[in-house]
Each structure stands twice: as C-alpha cells, then as structure tokens.
N, CA, C and O atoms as a MOPAC input file, in Angstrom:
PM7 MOZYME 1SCF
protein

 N      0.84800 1    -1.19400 1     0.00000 1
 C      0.00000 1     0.00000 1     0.00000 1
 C      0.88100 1     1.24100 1     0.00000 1
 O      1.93300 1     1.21100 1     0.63900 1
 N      0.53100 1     2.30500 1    -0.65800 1
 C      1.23600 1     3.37400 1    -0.62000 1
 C      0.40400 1     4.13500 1     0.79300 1
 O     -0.81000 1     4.15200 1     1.00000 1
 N      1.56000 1     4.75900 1     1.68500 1
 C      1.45300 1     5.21200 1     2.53200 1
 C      1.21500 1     7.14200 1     2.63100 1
 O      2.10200 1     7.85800 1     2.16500 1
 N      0.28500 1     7.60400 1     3.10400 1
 C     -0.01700 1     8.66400 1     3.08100 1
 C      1.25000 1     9.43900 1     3.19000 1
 O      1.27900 1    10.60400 1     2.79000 1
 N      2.46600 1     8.77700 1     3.78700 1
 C      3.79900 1    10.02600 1     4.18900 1
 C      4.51100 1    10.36100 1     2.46100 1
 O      5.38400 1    11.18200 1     2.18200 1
 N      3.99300 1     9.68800 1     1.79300 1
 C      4.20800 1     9.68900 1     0.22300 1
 C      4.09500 1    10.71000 1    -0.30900 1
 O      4.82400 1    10.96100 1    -1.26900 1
 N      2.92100 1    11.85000 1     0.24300 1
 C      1.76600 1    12.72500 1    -0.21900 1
 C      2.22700 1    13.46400 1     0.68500 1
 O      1.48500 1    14.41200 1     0.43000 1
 N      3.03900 1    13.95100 1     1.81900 1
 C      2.92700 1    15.00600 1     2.38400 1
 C      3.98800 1    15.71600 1     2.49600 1
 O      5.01900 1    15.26500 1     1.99600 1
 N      4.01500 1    16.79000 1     3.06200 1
 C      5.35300 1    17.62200 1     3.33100 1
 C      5.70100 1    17.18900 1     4.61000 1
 O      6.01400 1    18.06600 1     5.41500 1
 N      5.71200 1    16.23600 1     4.90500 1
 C      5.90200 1    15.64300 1     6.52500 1
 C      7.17600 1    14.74300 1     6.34400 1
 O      7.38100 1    14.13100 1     7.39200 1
 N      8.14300 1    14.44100 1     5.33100 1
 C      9.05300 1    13.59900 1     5.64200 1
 C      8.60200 1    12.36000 1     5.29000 1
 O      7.88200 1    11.99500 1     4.36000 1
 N      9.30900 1    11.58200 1     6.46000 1
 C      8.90000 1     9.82500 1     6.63200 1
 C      7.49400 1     9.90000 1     7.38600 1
 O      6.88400 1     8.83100 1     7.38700 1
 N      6.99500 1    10.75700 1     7.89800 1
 C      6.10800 1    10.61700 1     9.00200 1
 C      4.33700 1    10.29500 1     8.10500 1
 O      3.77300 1    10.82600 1     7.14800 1
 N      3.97100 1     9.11900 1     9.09100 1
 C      3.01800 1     8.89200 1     8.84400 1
 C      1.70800 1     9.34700 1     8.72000 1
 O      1.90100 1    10.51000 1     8.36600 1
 N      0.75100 1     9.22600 1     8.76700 1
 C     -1.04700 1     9.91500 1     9.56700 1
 C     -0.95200 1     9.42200 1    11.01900 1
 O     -1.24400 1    10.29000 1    11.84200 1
 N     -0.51000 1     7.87000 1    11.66800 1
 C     -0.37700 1     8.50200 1    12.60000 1
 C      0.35600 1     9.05400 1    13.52000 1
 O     -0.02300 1     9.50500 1    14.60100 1
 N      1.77700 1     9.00300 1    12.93600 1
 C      2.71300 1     9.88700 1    13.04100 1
 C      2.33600 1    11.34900 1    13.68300 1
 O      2.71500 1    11.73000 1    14.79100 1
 N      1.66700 1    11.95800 1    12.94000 1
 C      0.93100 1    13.18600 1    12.77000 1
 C     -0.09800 1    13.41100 1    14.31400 1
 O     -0.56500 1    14.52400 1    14.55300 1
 N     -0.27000 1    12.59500 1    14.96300 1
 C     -1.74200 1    12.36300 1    16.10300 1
 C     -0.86800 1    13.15000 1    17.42200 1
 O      0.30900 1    12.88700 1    17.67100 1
 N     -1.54700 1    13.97500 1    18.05400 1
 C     -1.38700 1    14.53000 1    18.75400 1
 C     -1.85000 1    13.64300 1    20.40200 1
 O     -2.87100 1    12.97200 1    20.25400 1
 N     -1.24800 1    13.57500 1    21.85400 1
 C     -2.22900 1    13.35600 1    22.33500 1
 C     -2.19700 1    14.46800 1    23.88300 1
 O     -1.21600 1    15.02100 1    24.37900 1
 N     -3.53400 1    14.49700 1    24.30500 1
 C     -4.05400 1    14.97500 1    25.67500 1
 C     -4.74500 1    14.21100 1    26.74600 1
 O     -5.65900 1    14.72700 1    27.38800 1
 N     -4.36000 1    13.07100 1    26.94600 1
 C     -5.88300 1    12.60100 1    27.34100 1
 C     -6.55300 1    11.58900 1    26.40000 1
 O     -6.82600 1    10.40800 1    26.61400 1
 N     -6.75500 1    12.35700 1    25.28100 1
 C     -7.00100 1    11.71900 1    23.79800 1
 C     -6.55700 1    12.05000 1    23.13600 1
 O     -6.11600 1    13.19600 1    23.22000 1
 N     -6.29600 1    11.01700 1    21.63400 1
 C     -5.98900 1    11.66500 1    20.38700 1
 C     -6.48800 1    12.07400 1    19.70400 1
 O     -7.53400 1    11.66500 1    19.19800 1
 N     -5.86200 1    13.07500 1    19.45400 1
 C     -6.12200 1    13.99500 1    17.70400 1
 C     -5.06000 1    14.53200 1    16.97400 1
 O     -3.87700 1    14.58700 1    17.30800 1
 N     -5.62300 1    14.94800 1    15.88100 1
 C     -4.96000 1    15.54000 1    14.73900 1
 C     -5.41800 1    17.08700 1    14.54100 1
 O     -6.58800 1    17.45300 1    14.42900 1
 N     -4.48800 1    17.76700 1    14.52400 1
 C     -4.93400 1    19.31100 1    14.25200 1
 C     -5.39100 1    18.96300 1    12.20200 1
 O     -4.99400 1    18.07900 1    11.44300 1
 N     -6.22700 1    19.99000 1    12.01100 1
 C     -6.99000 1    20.17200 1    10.76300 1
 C     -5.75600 1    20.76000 1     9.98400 1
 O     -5.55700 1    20.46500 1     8.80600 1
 N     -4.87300 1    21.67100 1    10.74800 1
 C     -3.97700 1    22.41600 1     9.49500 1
 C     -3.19000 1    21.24500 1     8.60700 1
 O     -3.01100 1    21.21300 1     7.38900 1
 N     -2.66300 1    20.01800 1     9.93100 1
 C     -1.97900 1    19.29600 1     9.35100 1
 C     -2.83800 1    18.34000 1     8.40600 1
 O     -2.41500 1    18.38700 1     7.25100 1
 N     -3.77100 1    17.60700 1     8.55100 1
 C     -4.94400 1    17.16200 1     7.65100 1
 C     -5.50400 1    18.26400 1     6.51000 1
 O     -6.11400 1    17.83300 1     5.53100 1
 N     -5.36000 1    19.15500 1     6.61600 1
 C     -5.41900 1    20.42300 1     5.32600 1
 C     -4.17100 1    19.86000 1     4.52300 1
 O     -4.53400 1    19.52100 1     3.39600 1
 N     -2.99900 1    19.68000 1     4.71200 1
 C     -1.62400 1    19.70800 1     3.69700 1
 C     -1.84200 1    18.20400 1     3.48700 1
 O     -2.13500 1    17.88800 1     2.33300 1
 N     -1.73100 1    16.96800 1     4.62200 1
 C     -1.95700 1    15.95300 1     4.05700 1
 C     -2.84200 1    15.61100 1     2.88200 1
 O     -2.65200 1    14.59900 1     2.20800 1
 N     -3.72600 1    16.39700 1     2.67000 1
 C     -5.12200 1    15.80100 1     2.02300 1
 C     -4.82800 1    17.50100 1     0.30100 1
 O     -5.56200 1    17.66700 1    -0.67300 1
 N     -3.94300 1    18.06400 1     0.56200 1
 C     -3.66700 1    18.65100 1    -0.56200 1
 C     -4.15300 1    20.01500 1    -1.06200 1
 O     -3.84800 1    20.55900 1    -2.12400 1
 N     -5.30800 1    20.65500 1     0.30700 1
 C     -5.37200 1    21.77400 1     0.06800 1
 C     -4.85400 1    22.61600 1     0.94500 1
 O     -4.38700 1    22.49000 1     2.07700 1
 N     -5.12100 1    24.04200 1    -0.22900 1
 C     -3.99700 1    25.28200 1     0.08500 1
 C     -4.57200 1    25.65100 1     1.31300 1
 O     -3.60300 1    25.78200 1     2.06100 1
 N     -5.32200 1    25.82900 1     1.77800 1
 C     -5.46700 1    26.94500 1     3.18100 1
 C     -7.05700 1    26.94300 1     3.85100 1
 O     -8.19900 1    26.96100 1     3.39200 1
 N     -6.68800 1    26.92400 1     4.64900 1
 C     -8.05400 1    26.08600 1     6.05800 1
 C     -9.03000 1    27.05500 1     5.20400 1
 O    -10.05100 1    26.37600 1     5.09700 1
 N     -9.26500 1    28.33500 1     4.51200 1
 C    -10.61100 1    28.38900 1     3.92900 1
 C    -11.37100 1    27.23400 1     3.30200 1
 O    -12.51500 1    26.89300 1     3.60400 1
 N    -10.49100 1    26.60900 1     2.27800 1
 C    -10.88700 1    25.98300 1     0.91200 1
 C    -10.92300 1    24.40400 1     2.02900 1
 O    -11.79000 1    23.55100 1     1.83900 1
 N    -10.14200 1    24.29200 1     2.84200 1
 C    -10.87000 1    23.06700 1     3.82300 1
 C    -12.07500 1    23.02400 1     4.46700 1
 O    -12.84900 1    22.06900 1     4.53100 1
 N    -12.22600 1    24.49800 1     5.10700 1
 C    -13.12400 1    24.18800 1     6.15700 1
 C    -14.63500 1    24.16800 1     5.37600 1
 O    -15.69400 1    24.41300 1     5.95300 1
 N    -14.52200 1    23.87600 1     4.15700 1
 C    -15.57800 1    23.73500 1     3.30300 1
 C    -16.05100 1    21.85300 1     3.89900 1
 O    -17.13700 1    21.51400 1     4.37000 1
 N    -15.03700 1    21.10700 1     3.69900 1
 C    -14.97800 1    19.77900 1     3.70500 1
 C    -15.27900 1    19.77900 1     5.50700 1
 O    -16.12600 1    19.15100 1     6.14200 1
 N    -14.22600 1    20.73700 1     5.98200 1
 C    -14.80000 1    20.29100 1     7.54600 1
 C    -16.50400 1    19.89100 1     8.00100 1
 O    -17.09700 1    18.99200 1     8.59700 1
 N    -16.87400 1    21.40400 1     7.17900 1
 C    -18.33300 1    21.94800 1     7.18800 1
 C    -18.91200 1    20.51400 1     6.61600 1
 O    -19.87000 1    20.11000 1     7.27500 1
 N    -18.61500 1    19.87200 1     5.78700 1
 C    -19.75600 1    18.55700 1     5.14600 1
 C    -19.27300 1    17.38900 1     5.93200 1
 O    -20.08400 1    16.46400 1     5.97800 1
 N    -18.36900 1    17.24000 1     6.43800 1
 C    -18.22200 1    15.86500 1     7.62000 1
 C    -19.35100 1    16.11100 1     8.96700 1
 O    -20.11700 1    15.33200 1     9.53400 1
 N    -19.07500 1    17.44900 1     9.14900 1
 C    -20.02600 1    17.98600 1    10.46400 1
 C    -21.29000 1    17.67200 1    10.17400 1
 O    -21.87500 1    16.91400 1    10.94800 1
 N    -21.87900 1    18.11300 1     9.16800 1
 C    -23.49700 1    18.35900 1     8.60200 1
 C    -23.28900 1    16.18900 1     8.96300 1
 O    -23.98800 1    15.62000 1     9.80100 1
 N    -22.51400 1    15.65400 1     8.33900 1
 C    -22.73000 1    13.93500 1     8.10200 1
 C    -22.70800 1    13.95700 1     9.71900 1
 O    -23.85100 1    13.74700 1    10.12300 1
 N    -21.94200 1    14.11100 1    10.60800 1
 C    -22.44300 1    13.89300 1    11.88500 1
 C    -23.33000 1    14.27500 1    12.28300 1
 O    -23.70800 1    13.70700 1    13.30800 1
 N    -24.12700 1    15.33500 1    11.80300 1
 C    -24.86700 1    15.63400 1    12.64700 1
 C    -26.47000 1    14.71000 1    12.26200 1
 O    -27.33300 1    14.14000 1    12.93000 1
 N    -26.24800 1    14.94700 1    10.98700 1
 C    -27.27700 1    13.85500 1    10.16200 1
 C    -27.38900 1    12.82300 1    10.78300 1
 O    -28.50400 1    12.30500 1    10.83700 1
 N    -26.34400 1    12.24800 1    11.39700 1
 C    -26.25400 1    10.69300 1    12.17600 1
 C    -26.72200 1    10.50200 1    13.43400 1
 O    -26.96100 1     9.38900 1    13.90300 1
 N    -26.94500 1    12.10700 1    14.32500 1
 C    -26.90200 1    12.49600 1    15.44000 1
 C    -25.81700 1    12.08300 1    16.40100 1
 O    -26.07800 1    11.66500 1    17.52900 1
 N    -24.62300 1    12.20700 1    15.94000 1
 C    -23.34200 1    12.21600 1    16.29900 1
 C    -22.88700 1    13.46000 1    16.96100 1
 O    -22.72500 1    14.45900 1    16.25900 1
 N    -22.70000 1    13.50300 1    18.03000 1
 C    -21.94600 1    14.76700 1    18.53700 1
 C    -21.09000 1    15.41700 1    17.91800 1
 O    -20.16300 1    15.46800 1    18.72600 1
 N    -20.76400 1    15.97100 1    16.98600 1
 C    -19.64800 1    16.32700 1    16.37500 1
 C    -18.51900 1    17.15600 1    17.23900 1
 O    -17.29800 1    17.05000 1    17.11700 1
 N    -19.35500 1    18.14300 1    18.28400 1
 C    -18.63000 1    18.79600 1    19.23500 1
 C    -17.31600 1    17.89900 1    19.78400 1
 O    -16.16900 1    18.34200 1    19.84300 1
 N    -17.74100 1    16.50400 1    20.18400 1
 C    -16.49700 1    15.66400 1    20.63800 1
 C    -15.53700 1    15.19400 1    19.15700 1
 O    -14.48600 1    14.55200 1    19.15600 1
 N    -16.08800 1    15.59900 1    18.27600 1
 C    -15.05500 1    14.98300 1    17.15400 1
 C    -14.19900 1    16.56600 1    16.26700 1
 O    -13.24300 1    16.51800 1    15.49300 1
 N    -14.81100 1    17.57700 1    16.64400 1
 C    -13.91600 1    18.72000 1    16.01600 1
 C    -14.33700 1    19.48500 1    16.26500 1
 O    -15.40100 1    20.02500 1    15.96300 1
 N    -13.14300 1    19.80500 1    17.22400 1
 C    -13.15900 1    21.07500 1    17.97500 1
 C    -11.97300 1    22.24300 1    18.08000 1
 O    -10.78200 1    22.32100 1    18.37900 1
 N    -13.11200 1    23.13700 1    17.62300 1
 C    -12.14400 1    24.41400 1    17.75800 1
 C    -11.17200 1    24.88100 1    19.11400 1
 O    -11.45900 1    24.97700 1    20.30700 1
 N     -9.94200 1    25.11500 1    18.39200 1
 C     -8.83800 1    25.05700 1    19.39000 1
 C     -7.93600 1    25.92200 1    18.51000 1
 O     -7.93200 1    26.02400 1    17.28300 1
 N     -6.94300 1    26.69900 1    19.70400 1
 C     -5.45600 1    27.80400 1    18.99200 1
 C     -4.31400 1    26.66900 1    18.54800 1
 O     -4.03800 1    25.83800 1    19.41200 1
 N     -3.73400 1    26.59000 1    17.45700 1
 C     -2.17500 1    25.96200 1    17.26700 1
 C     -1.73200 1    27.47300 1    16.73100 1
 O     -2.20600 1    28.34900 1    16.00800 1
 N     -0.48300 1    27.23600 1    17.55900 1
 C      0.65700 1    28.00300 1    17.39300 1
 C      0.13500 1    29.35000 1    17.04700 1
 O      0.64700 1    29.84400 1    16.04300 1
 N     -0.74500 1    30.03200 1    17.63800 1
 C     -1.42200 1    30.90600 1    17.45000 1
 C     -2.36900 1    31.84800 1    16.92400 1
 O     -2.65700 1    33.04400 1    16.97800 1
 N     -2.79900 1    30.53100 1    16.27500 1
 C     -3.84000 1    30.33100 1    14.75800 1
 C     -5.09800 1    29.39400 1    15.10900 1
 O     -5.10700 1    28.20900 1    15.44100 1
 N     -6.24600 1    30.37400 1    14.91600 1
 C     -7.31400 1    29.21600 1    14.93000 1
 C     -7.13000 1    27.89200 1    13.71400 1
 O     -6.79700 1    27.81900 1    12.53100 1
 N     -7.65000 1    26.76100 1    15.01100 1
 C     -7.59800 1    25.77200 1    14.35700 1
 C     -8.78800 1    24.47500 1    14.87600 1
 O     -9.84600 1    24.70600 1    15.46100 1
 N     -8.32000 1    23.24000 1    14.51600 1
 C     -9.41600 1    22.59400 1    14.87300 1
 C     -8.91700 1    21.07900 1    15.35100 1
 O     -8.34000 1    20.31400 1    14.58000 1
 N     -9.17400 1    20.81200 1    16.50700 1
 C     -8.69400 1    19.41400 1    16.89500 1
 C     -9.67700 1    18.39000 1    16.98800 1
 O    -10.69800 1    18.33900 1    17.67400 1
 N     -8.99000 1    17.25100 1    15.84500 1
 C     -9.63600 1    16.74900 1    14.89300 1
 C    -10.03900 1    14.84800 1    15.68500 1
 O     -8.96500 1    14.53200 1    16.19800 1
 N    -10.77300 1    14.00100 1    15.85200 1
 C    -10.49300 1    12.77800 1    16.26700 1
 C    -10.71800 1    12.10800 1    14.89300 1
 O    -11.23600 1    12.58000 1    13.88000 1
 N     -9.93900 1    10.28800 1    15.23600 1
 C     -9.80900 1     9.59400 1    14.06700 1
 C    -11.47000 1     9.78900 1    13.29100 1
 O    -11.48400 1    10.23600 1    12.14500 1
 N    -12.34200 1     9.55900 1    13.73300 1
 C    -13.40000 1     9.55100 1    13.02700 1
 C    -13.70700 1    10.78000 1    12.22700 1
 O    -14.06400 1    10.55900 1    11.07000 1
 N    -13.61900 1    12.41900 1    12.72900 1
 C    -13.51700 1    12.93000 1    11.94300 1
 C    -12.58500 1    13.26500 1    10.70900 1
 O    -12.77600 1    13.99300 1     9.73500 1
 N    -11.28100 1    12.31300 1    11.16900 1
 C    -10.49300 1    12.68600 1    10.06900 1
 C    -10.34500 1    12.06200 1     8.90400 1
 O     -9.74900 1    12.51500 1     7.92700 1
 N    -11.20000 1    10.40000 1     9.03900 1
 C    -12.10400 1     9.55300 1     8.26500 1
 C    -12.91600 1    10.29500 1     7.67800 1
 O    -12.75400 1    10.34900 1     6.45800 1
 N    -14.14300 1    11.18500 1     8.31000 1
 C    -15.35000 1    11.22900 1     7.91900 1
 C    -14.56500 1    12.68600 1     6.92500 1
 O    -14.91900 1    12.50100 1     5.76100 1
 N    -13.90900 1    13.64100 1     6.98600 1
 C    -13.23600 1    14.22200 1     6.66100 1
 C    -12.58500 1    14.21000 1     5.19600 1
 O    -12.60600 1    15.07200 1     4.31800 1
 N    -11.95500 1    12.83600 1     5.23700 1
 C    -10.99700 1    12.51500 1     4.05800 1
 C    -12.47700 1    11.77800 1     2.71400 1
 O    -12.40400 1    12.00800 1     1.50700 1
 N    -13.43700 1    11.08800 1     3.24800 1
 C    -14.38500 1    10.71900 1     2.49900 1
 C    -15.39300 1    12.16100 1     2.06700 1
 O    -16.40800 1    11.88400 1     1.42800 1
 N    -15.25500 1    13.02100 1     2.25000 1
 C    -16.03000 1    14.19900 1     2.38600 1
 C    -15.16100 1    15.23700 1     1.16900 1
 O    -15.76400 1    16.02900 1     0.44400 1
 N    -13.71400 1    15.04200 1     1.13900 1
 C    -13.21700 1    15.51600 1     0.38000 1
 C    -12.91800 1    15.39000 1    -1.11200 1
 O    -13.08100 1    14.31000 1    -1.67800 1
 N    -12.41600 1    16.63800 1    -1.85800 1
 C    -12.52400 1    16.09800 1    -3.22900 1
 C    -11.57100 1    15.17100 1    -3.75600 1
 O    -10.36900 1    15.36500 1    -3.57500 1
 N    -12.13400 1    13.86300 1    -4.59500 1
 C    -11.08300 1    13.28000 1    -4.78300 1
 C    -10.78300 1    13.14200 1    -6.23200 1
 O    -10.84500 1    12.12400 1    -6.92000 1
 N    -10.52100 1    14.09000 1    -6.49600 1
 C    -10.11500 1    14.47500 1    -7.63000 1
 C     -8.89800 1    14.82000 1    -7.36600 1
 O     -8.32300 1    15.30000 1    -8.34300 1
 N     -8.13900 1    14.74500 1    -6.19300 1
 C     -6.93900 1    15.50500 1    -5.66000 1
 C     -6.27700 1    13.74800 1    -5.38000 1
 O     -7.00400 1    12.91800 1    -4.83400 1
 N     -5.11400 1    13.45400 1    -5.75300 1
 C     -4.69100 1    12.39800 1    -5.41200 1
 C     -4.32100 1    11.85800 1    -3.99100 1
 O     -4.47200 1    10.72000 1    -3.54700 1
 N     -3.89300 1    12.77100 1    -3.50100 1
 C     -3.70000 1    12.73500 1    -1.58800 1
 C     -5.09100 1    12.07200 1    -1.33900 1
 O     -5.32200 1    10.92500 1    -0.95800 1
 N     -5.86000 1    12.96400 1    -1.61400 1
 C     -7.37200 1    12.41200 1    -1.25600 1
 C     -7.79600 1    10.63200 1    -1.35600 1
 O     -8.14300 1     9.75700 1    -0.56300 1
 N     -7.56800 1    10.72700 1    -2.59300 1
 C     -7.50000 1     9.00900 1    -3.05500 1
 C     -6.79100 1     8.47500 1    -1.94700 1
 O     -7.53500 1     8.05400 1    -1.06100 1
 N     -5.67800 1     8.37600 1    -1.75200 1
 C     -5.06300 1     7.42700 1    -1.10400 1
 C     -5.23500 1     7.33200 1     0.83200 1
 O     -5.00900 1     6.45700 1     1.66700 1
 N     -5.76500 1     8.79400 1     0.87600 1
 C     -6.30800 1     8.99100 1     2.66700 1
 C     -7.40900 1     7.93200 1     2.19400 1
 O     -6.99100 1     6.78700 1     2.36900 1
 N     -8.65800 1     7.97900 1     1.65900 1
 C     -9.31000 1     7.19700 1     1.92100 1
 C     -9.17900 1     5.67400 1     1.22500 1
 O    -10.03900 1     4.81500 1     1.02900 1
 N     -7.95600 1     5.69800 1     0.97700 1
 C     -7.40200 1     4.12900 1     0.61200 1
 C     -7.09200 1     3.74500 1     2.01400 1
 O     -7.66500 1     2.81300 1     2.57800 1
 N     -5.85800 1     4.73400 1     2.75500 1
 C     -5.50600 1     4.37800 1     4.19600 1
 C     -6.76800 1     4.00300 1     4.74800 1
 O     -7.06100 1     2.84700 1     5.05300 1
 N     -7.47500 1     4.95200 1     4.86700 1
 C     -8.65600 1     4.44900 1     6.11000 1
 C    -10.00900 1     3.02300 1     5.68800 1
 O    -10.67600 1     2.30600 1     6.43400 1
 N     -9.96400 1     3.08400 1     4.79500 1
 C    -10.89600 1     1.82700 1     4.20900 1
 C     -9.84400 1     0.49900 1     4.76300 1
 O    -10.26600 1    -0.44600 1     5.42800 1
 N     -8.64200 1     0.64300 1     4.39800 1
 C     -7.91900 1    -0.59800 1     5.19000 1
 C     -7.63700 1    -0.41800 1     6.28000 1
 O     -7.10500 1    -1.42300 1     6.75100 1
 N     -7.72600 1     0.46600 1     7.04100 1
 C     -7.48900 1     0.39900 1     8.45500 1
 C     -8.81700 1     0.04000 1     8.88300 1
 O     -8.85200 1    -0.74700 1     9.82900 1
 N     -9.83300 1     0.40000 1     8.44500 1
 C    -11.48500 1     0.11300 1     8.93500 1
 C    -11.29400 1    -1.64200 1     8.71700 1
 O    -12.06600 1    -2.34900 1     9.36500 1
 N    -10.14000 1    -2.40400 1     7.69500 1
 C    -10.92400 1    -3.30800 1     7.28000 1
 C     -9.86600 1    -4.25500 1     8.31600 1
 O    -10.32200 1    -5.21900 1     8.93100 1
 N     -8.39100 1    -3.84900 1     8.42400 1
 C     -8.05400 1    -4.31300 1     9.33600 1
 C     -8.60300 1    -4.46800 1    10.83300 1
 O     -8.47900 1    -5.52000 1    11.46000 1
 N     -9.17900 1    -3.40300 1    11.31000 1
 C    -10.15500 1    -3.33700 1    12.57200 1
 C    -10.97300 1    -4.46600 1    12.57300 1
 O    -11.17200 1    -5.24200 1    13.50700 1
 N    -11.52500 1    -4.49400 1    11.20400 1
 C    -12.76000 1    -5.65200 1    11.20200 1
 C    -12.46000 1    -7.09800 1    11.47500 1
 O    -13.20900 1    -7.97700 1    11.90200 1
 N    -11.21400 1    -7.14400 1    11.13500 1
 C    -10.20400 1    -8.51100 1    11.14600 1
 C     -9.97900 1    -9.04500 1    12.38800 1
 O    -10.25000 1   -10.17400 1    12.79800 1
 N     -9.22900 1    -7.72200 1    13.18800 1
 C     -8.73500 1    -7.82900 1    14.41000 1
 C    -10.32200 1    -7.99600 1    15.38400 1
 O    -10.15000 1    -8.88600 1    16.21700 1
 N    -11.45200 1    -7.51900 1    15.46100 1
 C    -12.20500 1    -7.44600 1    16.16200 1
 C    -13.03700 1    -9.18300 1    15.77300 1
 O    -13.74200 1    -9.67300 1    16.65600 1
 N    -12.92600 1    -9.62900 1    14.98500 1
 C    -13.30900 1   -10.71100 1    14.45900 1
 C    -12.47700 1   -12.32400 1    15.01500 1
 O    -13.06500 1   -13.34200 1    15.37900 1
 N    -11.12300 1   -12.12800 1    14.93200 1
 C     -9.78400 1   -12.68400 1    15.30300 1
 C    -10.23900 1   -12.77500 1    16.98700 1
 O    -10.50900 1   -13.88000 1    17.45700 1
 N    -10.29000 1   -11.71800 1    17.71900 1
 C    -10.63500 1   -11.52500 1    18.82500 1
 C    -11.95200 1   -12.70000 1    19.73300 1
 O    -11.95400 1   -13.54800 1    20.62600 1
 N    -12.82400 1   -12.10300 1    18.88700 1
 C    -14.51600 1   -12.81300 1    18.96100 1
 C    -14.29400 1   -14.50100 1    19.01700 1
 O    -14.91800 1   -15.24100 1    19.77700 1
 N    -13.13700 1   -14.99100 1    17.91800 1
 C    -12.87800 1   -16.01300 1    17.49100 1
 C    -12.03400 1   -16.88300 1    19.00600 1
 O    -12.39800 1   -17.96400 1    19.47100 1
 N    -11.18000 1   -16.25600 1    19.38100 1
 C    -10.24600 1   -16.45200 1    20.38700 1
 C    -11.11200 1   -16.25800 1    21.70200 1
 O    -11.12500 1   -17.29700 1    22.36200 1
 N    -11.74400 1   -15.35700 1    22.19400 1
 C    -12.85400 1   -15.50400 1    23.25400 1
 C    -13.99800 1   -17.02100 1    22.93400 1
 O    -14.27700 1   -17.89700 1    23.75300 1
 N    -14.38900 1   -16.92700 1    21.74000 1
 C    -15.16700 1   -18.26900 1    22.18100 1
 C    -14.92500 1   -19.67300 1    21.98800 1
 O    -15.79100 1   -20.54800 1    21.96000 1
 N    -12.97200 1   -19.91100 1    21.78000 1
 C    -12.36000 1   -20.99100 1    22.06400 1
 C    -11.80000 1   -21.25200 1    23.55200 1
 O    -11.52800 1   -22.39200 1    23.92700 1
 N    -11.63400 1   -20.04300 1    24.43100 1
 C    -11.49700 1   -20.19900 1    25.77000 1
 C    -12.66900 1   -20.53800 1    26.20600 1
 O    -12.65100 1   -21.54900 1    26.90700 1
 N    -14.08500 1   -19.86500 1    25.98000 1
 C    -14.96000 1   -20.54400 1    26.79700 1
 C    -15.15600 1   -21.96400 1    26.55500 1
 O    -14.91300 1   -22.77800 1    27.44600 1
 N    -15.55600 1   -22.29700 1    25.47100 1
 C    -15.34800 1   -23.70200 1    25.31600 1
 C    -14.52200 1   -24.53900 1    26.05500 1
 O    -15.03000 1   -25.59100 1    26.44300 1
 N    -13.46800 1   -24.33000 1    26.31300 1
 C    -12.22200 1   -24.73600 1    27.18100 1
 C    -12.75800 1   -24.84900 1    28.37900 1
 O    -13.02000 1   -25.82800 1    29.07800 1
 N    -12.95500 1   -23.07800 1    28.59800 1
 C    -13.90300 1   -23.68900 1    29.76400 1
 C    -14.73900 1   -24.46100 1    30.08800 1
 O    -14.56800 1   -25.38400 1    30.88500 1
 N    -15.67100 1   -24.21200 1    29.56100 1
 C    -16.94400 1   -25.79900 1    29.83800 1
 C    -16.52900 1   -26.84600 1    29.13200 1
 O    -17.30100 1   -27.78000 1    28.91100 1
 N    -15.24900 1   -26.84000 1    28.67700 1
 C    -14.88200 1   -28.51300 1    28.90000 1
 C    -14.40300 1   -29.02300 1    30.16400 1
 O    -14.83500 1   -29.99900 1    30.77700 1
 N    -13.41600 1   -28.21100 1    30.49700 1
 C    -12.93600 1   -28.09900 1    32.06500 1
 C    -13.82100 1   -28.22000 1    32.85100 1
 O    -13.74100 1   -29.23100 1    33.54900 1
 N    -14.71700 1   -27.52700 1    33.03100 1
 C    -15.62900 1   -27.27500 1    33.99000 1
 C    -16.59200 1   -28.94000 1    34.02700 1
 O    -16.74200 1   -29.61300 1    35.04600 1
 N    -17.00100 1   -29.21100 1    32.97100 1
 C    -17.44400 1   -30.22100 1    32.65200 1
 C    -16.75400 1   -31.44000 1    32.99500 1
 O    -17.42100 1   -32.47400 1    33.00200 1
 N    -15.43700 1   -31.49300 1    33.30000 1
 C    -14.45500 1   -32.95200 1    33.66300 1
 C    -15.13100 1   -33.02600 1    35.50700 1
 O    -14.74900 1   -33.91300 1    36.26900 1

C-alpha cells in the first residue's frame, strides 16, 4: 500500500505519526489540510463543514469529534480519528492525496474488522475450554 507520508510535506512521518495526544488523540486540521492537498483552512473548512453536517445527520456529537482550538497561534481545529475519516471521504477526490487517505482508512477500517473478528474467534475458544474443564 502506498502510505499517506508519500503525499505530504511531513518527511517519513506517517497519519499517525501526525496524532497529537491529551488525554485523547487527535490531529490538528492544518496538518490534515496539507496531508489531504489543500492550500489553506478556507478551501478546507468547506470539507470540515460537510463531515459535520454527516455527523450531525447521524446524530453524532460532532462537538467531541472537532473542535475548535489555537495551534501556534492560529485558529484551528482538533480533529479525532473519526472525523479525520469522515473528513478525508467528504473531500474532493479528484486531488490524489485524497484518493489514497481514503485508501488508508478503508484498510485500516478493514483491518479493525479482522482484528475485532480474530478476537470474537479467540474468546469463544477459551470458553469452550472452559466448559470442557468445567465439565471434567
């Protein structure tokens, strides 16, 4: 897979390279503005604006997923993984960065699905175990 650090002015550094944390993680929007290929948080906060409207459509709090906050002395917006998903699908992809953010996140969604599955799989070979045990 080509890796989003391909597409950015970030070096080697990854998306989540890029994650900030407090408590929780996030991603500031300026840096998801350059990853994803546009010039300047106006022409983004267009895309911010249509991830929000999709949360809110969902009745998703959006307040907990992007929130306005100062970087380096500049309004900005601190971003969680879901909005920066709902974010990158929201954007134009006519821009190649774009393509490949939501290449990253479709396989990370699909790896999740794997791992949470793998998991499910491994919990209900211990119980079994158990009530075999239990059963001797």
């Amino acid at each position: 897979m080509k890796e989003l650090k391909s597409l950015t002015d970030f070096g080697d550094l990854t998306f989540e390279d890029l994650s900030n944390e407090n408590g929780a993680k996030y991603w500031w929007a300026s840096d998801l503005m350059k990853v994803l290929d546009y010039p300047n948080m106006k022409s983004f906060n267009k895309v911010i604006n249509r991830a929000t409207k999709a949360m809110m459509n969902l009745n998703i709090d959006h307040y907990e997923n992007i929130q306005q906050a100062t970087n380096d002395g500049k309004l900005d917006f601190k971003l969680s993984r879901f909005s920066c998903y709902l974010i990158a699908m929201n954007a134009d992809t006519k821009k190649e960065a774009v393509s490949y953010a939501q290449l990253y996140f479709a396989e990370m969604t699909r790896k999740y699905e794997l791992y949470i599955k793998e998991n499910e799989e491994i919990e209900r070979l211990v119980f079994r175990k158990e009530i075999k045990d239990g059963n001797k």
